[in-house]
C-alpha positions as CSV (number, residue, x, y, z in Angstrom):
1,X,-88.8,-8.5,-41.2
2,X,-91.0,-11.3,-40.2
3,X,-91.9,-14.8,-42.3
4,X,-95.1,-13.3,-43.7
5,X,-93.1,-10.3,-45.3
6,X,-90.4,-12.6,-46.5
7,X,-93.0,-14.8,-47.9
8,X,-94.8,-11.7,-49.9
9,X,-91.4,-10.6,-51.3
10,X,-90.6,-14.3,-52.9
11,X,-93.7,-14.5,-53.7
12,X,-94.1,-10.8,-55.7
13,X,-90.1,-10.8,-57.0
14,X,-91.2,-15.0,-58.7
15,X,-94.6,-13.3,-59.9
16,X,-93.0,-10.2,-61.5
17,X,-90.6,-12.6,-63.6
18,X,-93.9,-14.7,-64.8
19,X,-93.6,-17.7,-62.3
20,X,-96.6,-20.3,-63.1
21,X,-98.5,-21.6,-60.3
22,X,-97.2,-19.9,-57.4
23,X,-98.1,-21.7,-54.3
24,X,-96.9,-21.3,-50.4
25,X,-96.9,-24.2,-47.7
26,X,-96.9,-23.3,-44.2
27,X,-94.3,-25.5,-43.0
28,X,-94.6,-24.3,-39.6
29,X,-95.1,-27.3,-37.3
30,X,-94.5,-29.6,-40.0
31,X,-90.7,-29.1,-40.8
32,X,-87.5,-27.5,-39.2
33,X,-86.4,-26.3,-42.1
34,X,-88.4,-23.4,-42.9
35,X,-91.9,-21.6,-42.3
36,X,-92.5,-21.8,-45.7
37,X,-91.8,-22.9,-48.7
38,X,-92.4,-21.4,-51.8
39,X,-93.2,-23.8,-55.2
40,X,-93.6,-22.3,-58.4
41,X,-92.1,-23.3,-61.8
42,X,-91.3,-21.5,-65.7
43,X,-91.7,-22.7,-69.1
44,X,-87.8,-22.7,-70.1
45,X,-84.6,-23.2,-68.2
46,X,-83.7,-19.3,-68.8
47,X,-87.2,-18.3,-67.2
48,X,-86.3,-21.2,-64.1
49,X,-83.2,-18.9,-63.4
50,X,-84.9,-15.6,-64.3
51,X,-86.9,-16.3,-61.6
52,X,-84.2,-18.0,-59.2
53,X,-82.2,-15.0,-59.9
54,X,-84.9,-12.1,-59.2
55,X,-85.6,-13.9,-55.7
56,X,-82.1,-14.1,-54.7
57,X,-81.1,-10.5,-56.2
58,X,-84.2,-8.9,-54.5
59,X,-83.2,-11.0,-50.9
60,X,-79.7,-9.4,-51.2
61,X,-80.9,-5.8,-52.1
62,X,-82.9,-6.3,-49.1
63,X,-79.7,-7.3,-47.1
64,X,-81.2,-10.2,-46.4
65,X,-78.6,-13.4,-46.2
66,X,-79.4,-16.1,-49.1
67,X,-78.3,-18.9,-46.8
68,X,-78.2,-21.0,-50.1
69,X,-78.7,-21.4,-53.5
70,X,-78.6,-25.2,-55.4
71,X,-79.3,-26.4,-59.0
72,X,-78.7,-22.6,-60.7
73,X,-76.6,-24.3,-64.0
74,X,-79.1,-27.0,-64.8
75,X,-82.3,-24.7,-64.3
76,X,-84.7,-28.1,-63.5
77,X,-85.0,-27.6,-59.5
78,X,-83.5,-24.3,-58.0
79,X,-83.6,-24.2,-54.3
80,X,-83.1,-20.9,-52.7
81,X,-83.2,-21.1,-48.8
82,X,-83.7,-17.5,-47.3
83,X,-84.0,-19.4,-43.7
84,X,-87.7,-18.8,-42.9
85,X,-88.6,-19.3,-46.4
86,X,-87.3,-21.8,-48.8
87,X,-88.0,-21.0,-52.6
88,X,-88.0,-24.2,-54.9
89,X,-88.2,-23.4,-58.7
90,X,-88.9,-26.1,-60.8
91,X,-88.8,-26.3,-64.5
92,X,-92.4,-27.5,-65.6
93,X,-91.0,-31.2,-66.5
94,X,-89.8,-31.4,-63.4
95,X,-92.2,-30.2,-60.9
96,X,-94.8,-32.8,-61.7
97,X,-91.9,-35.3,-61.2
98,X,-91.4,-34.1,-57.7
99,X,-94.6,-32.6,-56.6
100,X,-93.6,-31.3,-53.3
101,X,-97.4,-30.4,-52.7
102,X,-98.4,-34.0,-52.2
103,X,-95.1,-35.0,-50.7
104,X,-96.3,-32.2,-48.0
105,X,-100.1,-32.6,-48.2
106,X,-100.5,-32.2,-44.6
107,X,-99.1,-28.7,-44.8
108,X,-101.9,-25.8,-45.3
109,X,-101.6,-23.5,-48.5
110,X,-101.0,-19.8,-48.0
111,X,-103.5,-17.4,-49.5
112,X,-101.4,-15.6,-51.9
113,X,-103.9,-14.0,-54.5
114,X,-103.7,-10.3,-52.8
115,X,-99.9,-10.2,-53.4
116,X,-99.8,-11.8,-56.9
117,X,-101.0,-10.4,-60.5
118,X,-100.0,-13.0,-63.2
119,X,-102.1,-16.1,-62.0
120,X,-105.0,-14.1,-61.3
């Protein structure tokens, strides 16, 4: 499985559990960490780890490894690092706060509209 197909499947698996403004950076060339890294946030600290839980669940169905997996019990920024993709879940108070978008303005933004269907 490449990047790209990682990407889709953190991208679809946040979108089916009603993630809110789902956006990928293309890290590549910017940052060692990761290709990509996936922002999104939810409404509630239960939808946060909904949707910190369907990534990693659907990762490990996939065998994929879930390298790891930081800030689950306080549901205001979970991390999920997947290796080529990192997934960073915020809590709507929170991602404002941090807004990793402007922190890493110089990194381009995925086209994701053909793989999502709630922000459409």
């Amino acid at each position: 499985m490449n990047e790209k197909d990682l990407l889709t499947i953190v991208a679809k698996s946040a979108d089916s559990k009603r993630a809110e403004d789902i956006i990928a950076l293309n890290m590549k060339g910017i940052s060692l960490i990761a290709d990509y890294f996936l922002i999104c946030h939810g409404n509630s600290d239960r939808q946060v780890q909904a949707i910190a839980r369907e990534i990693k669940d659907k990762a490990q169905e996939l065998g994929l490894e879930v390298k790891r997996l930081e800030g689950f019990d306080e549901a205001r920024w979970i991390l999920i690092d997947l290796g080529d993709v990192v997934a960073h879940v915020f809590h709507h108070e929170e991602r404002g706060y941090y807004n990793l978008e402007r922190l890493w303005g110089d990194a381009p933004i995925e086209d994701l509209t053909s793989v999502l269907t709630n922000d459409l």
